[in-house]
TORLUM-52203 format. One record per residue (C-alpha): residue number from 1; residue in three letters; x, y, z. Coordinates in pm, 1 decimal, decimal comma. Layout:
BEGIN
+-----+------+----------+----------+----------+
!  nr ! rest !        u !        v !        w !
+-----+------+----------+----------+----------+
! NUM !  ALA !        X !        Y !        Z !
...
+-----+------+----------+----------+----------+
//
This chain:
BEGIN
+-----+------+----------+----------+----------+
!  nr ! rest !        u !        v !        w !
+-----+------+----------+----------+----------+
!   1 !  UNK !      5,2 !   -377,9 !   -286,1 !
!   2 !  UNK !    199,1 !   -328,2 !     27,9 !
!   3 !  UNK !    278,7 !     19,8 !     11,0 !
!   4 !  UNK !   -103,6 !     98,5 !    -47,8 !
!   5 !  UNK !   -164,5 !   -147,9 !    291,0 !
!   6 !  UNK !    103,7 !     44,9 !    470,4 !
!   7 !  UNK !    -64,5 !    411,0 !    337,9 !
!   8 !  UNK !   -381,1 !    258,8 !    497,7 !
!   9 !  UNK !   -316,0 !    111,0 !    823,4 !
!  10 !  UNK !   -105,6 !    484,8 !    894,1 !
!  11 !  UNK !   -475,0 !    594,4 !    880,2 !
!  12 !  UNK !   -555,9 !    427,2 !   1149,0 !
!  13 !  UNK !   -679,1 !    693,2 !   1323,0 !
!  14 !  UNK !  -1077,8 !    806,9 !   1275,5 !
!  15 !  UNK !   -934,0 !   1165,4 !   1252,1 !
!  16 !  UNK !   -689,4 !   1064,7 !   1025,9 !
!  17 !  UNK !   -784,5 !    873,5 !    712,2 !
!  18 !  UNK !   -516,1 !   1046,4 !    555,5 !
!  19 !  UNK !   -260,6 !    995,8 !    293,4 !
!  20 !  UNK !     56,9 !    900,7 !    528,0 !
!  21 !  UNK !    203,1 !    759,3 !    290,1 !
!  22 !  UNK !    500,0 !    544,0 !    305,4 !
!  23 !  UNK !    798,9 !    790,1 !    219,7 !
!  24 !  UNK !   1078,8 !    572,8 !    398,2 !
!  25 !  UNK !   1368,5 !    711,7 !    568,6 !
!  26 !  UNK !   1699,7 !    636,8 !    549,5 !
!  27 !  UNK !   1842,0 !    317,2 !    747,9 !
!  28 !  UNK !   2042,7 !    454,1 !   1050,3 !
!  29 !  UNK !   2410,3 !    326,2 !   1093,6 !
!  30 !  UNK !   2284,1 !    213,8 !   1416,7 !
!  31 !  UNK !   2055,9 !    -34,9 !   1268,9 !
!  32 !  UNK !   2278,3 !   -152,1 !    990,2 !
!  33 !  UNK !   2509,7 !   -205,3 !   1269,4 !
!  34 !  UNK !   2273,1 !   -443,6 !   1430,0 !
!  35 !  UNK !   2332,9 !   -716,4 !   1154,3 !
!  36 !  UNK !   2428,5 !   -986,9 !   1297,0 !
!  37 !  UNK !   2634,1 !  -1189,0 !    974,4 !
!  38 !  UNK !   2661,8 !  -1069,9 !    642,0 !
!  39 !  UNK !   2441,5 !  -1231,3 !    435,3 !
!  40 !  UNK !   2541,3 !  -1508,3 !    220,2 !
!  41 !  UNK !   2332,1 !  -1419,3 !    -78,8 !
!  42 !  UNK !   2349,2 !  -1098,0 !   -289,5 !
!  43 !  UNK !   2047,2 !   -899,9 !   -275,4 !
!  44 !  UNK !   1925,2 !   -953,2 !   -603,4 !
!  45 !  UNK !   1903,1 !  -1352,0 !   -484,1 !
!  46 !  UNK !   1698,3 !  -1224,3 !   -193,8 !
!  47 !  UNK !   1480,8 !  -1046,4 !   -406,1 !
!  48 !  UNK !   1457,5 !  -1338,5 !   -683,2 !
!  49 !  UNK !   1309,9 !  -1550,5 !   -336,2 !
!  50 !  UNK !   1133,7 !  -1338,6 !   -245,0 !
!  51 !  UNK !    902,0 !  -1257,5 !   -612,6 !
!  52 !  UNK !    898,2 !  -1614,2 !   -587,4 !
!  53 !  UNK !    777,7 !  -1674,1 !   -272,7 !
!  54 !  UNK !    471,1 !  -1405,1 !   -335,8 !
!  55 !  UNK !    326,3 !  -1614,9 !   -644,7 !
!  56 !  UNK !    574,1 !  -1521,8 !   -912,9 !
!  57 !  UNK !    672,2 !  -1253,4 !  -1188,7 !
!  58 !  UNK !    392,3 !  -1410,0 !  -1409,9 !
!  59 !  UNK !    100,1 !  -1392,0 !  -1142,3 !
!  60 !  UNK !    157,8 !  -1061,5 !  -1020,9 !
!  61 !  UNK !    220,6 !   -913,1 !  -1392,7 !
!  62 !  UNK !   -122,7 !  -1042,8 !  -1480,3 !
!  63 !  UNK !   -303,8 !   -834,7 !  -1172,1 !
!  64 !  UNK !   -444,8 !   -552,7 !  -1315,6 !
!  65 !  UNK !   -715,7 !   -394,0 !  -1028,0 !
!  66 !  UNK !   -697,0 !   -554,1 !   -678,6 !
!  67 !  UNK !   -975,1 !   -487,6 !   -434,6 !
!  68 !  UNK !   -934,8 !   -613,1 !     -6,6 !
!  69 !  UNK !  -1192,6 !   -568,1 !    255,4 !
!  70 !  UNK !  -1189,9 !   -607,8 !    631,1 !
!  71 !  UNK !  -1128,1 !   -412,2 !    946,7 !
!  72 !  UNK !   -859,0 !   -142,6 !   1072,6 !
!  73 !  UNK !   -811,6 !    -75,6 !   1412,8 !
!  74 !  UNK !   -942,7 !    276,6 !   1472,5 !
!  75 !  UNK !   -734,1 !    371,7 !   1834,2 !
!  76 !  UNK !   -879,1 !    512,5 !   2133,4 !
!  77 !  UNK !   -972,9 !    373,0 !   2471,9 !
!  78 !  UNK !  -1170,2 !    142,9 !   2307,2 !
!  79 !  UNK !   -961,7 !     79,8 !   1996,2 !
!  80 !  UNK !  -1239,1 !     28,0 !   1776,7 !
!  81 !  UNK !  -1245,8 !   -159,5 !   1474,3 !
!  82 !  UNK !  -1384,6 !     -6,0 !   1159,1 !
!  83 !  UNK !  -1443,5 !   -180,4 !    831,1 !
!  84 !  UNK !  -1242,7 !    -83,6 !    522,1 !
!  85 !  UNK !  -1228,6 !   -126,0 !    165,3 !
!  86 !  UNK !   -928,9 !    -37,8 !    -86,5 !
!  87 !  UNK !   -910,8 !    -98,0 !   -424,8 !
!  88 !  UNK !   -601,5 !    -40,2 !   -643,2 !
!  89 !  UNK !   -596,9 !    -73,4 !  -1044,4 !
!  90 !  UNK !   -278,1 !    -28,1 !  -1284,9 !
!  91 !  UNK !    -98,2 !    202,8 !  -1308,0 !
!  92 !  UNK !   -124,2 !    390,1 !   -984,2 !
!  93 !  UNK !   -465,6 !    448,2 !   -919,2 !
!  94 !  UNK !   -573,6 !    387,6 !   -507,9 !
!  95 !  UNK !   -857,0 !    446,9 !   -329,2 !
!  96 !  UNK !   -891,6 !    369,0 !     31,1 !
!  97 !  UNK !  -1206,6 !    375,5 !    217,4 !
!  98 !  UNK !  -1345,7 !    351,4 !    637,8 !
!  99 !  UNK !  -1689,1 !    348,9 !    773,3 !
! 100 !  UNK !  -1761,6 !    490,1 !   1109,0 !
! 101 !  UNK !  -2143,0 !    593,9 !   1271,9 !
! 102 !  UNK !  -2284,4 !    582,5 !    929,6 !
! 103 !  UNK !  -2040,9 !    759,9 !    758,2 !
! 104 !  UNK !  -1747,6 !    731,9 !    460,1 !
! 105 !  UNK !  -1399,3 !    893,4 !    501,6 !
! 106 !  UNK !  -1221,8 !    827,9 !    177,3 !
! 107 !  UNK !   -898,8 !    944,2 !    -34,3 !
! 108 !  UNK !   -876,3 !    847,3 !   -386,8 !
! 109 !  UNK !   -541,1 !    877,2 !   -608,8 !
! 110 !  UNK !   -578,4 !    896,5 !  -1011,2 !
! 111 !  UNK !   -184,7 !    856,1 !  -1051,7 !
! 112 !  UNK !   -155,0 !   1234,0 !  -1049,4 !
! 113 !  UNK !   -366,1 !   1406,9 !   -809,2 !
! 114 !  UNK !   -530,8 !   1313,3 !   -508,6 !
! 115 !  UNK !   -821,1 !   1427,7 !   -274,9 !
! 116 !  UNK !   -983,8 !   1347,0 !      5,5 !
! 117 !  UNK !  -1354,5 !   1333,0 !    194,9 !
! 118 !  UNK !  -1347,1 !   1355,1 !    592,5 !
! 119 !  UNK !  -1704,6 !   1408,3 !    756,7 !
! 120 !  UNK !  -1552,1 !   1232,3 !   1057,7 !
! 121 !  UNK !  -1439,2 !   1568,1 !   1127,8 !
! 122 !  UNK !  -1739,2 !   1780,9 !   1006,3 !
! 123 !  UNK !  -1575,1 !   1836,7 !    660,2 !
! 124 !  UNK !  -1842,7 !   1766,3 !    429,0 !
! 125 !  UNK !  -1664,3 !   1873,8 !    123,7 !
! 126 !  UNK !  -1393,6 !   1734,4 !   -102,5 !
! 127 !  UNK !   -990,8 !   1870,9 !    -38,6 !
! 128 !  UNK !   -723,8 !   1834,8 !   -257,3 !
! 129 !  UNK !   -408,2 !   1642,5 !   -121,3 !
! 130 !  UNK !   -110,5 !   1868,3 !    -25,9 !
! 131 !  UNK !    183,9 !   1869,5 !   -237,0 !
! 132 !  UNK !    344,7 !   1634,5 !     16,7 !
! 133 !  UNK !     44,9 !   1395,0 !     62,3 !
! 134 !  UNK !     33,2 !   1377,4 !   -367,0 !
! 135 !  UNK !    420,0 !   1293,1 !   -320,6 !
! 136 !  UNK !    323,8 !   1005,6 !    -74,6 !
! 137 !  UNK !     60,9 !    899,1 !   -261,5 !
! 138 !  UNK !    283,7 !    861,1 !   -572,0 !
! 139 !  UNK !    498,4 !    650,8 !   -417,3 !
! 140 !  UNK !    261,9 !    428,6 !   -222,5 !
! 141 !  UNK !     64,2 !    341,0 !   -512,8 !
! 142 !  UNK !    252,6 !     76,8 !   -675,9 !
! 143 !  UNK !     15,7 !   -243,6 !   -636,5 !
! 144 !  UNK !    275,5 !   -543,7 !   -610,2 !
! 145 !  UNK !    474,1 !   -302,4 !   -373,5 !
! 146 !  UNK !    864,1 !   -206,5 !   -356,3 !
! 147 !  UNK !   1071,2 !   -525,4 !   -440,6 !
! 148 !  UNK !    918,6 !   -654,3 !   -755,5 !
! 149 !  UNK !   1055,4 !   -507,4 !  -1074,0 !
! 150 !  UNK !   1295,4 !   -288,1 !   -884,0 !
! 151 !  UNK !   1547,4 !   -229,4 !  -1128,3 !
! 152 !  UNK !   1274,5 !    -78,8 !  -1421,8 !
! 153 !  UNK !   1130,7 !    161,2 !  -1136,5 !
! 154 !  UNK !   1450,0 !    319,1 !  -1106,6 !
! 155 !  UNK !   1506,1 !    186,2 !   -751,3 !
! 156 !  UNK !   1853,1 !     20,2 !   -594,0 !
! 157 !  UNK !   1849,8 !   -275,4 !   -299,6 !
! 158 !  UNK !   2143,6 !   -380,0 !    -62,1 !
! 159 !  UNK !   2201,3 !   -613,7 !    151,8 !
! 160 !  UNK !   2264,2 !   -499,7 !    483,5 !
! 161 !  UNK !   2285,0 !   -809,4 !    681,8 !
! 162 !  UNK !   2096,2 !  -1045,4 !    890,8 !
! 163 !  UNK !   1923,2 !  -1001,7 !   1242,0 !
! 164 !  UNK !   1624,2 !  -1128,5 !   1457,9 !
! 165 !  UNK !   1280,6 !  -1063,1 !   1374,7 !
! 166 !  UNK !   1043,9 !  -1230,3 !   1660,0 !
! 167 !  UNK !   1216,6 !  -1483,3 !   1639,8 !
! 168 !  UNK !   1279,6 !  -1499,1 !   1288,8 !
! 169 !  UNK !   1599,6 !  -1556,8 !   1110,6 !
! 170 !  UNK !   1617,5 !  -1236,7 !    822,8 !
! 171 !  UNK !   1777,7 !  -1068,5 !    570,3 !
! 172 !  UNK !   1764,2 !   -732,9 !    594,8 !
! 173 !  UNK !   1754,0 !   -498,2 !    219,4 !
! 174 !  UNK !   1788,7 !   -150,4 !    228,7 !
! 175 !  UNK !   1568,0 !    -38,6 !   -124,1 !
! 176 !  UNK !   1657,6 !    319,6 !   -238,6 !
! 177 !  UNK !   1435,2 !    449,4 !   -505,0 !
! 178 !  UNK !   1524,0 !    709,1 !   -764,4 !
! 179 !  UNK !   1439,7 !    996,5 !   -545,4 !
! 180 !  UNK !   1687,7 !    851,9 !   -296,1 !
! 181 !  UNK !   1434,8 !    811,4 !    -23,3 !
! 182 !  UNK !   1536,2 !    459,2 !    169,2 !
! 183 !  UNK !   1347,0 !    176,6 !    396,1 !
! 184 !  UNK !   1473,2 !   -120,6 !    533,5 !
! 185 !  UNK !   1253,3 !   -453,5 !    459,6 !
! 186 !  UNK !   1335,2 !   -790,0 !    655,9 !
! 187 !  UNK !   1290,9 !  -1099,3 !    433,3 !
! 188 !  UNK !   1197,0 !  -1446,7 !    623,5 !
! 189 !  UNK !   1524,2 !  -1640,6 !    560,6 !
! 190 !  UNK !   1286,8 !  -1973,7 !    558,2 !
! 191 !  UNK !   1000,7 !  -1835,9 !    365,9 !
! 192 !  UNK !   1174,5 !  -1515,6 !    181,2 !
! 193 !  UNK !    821,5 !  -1328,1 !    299,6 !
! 194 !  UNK !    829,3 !   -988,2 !    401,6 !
! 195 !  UNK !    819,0 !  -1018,8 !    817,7 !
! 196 !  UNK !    882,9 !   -599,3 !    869,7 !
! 197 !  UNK !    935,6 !   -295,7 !    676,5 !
! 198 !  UNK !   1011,5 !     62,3 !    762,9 !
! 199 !  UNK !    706,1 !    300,9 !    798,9 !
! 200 !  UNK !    692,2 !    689,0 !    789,0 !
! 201 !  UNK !    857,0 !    822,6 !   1107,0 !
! 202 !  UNK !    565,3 !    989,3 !   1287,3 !
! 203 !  UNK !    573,7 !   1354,9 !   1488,5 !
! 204 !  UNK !    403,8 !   1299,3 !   1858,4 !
! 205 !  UNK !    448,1 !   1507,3 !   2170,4 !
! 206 !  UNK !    698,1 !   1727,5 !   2010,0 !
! 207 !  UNK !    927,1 !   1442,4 !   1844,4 !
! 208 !  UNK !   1009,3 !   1188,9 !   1611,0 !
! 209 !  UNK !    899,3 !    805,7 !   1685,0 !
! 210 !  UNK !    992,7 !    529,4 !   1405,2 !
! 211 !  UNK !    764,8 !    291,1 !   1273,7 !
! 212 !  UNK !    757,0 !    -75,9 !   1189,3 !
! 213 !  UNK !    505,8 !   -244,7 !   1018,7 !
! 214 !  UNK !    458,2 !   -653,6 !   1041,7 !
! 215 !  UNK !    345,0 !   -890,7 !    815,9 !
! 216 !  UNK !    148,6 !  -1208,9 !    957,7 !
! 217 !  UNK !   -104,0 !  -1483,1 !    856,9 !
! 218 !  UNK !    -16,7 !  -1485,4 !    491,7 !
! 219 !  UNK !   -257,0 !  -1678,5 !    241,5 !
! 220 !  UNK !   -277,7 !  -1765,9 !    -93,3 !
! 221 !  UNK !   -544,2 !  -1530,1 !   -330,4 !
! 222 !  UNK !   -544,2 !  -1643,1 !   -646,5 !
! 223 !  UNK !   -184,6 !  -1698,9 !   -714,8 !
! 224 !  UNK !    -55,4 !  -1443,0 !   -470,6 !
! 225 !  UNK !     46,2 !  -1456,1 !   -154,7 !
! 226 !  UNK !    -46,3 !  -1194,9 !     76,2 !
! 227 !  UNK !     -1,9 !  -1106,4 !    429,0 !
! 228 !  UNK !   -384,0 !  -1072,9 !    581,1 !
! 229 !  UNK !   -235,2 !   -899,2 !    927,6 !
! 230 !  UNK !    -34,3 !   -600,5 !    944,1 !
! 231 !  UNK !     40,1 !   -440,4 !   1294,6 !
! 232 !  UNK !    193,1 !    -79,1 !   1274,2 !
! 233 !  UNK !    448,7 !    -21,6 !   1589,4 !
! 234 !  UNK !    515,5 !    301,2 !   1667,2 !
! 235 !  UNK !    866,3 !    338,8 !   1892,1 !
! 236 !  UNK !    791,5 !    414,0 !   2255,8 !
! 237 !  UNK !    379,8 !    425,2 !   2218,1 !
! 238 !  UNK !    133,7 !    168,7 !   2326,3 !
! 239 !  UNK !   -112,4 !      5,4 !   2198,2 !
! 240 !  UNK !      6,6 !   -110,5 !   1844,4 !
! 241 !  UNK !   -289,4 !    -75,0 !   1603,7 !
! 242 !  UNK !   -380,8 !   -402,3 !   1356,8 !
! 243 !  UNK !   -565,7 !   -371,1 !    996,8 !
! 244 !  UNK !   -726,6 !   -752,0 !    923,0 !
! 245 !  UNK !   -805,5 !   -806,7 !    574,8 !
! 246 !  UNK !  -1099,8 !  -1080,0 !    516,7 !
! 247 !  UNK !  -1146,4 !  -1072,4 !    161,0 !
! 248 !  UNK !   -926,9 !  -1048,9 !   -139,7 !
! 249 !  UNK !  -1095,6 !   -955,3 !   -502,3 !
! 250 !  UNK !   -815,1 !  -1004,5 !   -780,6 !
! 251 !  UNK !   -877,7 !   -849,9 !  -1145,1 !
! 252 !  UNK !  -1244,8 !   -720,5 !  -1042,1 !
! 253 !  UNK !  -1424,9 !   -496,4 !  -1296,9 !
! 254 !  UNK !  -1310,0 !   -131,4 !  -1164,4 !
! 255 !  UNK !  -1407,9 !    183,4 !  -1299,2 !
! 256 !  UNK !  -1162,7 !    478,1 !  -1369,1 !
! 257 !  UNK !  -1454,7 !    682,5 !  -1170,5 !
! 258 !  UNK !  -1358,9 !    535,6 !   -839,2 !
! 259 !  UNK !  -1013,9 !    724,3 !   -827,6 !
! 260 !  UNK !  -1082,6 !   1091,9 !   -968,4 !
! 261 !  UNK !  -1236,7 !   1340,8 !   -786,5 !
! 262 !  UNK !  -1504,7 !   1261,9 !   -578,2 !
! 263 !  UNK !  -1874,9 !   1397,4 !   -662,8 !
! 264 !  UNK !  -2052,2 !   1445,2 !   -343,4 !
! 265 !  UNK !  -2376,8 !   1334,8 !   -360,2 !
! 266 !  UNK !  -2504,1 !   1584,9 !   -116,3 !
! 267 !  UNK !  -2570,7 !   1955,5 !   -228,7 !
! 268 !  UNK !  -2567,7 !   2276,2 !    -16,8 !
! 269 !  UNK !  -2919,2 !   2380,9 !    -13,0 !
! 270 !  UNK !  -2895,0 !   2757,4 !    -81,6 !
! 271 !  UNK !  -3047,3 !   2982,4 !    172,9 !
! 272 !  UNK !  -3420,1 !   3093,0 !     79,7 !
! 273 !  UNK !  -3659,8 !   3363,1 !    218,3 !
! 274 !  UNK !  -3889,6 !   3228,8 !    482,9 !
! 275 !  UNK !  -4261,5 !   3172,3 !    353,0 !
! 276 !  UNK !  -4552,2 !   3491,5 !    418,2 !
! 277 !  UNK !  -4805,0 !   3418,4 !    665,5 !
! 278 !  UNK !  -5168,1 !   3510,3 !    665,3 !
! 279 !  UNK !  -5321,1 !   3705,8 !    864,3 !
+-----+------+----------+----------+----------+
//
């Protein structure tokens, strides 16, 4: 689930509603510097606290689709907020969805391919994803996110330390998956929810700025416990950008259809001779 949410809310922008992804990047020395104790449980502790803490091996095993509504910030002098939808079903199917002036910009995943529909930008047909975006989407896929059942996805987690998170006591993990692309998450040391995790490093103005995402105003959704407000920082940019989520569907009746290749309803309407006249 929270690599999909962290896919979406790099959409943020109307132009956007792309597959971002969350590839991670390594975590610098500098940051692993910035622990301030070694922690005094192992990682896989953390972790165990964490699945806990989220509802539980059991509750998230028995989610098969997973659907949340509710708005993204869009950016812009006005930072307007557009409603979403995404929907996510087993194995690693996604499909994201924004509305803006009476339109749908949408990317679906089948857990192979990808494409994507952008009439924001006058593009009224459907594109393929790139080799990197289908790479992205791969790995953003997985519904109950990074940290539960770890070990059988082939992925590694250390403990780097502890430090502050706004005001927050937390343990930070460093997870590095089988491809041995990294991100650093930050663990509540009270709750043992996620309070931060690494985002895609973004290209502006000619360089690289990192990215944090936080997780706020968690609730309980049928057994799980998810964050409903994620705020995506981007280093040395202003404003931040927020994606709400109102409502939470678990296990809802989702057809296969919603995440292969989008049929556009509309057709091109081939070019005819114009009509005779009388005279």
């Amino acid at each position: 689930m929270s690599r999909f949410i962290l896919k979406a809310i790099s959409a943020a922008s109307v132009a956007g509603v792309l597959a971002s992804g969350s590839v991670a990047y390594a975590a610098s020395a500098a940051g692993t510097a910035q622990a301030a104790a070694a922690s005094h449980m192992s990682a896989a502790q953390i972790v165990e606290r964490n699945v806990a803490a989220r509802g539980g091996l059991q509750a998230w095993h028995a989610v098969n689709t997973i659907t949340m509504s509710g708005q993204i910030e869009a950016g812009g002098k006005k930072n307007t907020r557009l409603p979403f939808t995404m929907m996510m079903k087993r194995p690693n199917k996604s499909r994201f969805e924004v509305r803006f002036n009476e339109q749908t910009a949408f990317q679906v995943y089948d857990g192979a391919q990808g494409w994507k529909v952008r009439p924001f930008l006058g593009r009224n047909e459907v594109e393929p994803y790139t080799p990197a975006e289908a790479k992205s989407a791969a790995a953003s896929a997985d519904l109950e996110g990074p940290l539960i059942d770890y070990a059988s996805k082939g992925s590694r987690v250390d403990a780097l330390g502890v430090e502050s998170v706004e005001g927050h006591r937390a343990y930070v993990l460093k997870v590095t998956e089988k491809d041995n692309t990294s991100r650093r998450i930050w663990i509540d040391a009270s709750s043992f929810l996620e309070l931060k995790i690494d985002g895609e490093p973004r290209k502006l103005d000619g360089r690289m700025h990192n990215v944090a995402i936080f997780y706020r105003d968690y609730k309980k959704e049928n057994g799980l416990v998810i964050p409903h407000t994620l705020e995506t920082v981007v280093s040395g940019v202003k404003p931040t950008h927020k994606l709400t989520i109102d409502h939470v569907t678990v296990n809802p009746p989702t057809d296969d259809t919603l995440f292969a290749k989008p049929q556009l309803a509309m057709a091109k309407v081939p070019n005819q001779p114009a009509p005779a006249t009388s005279h």
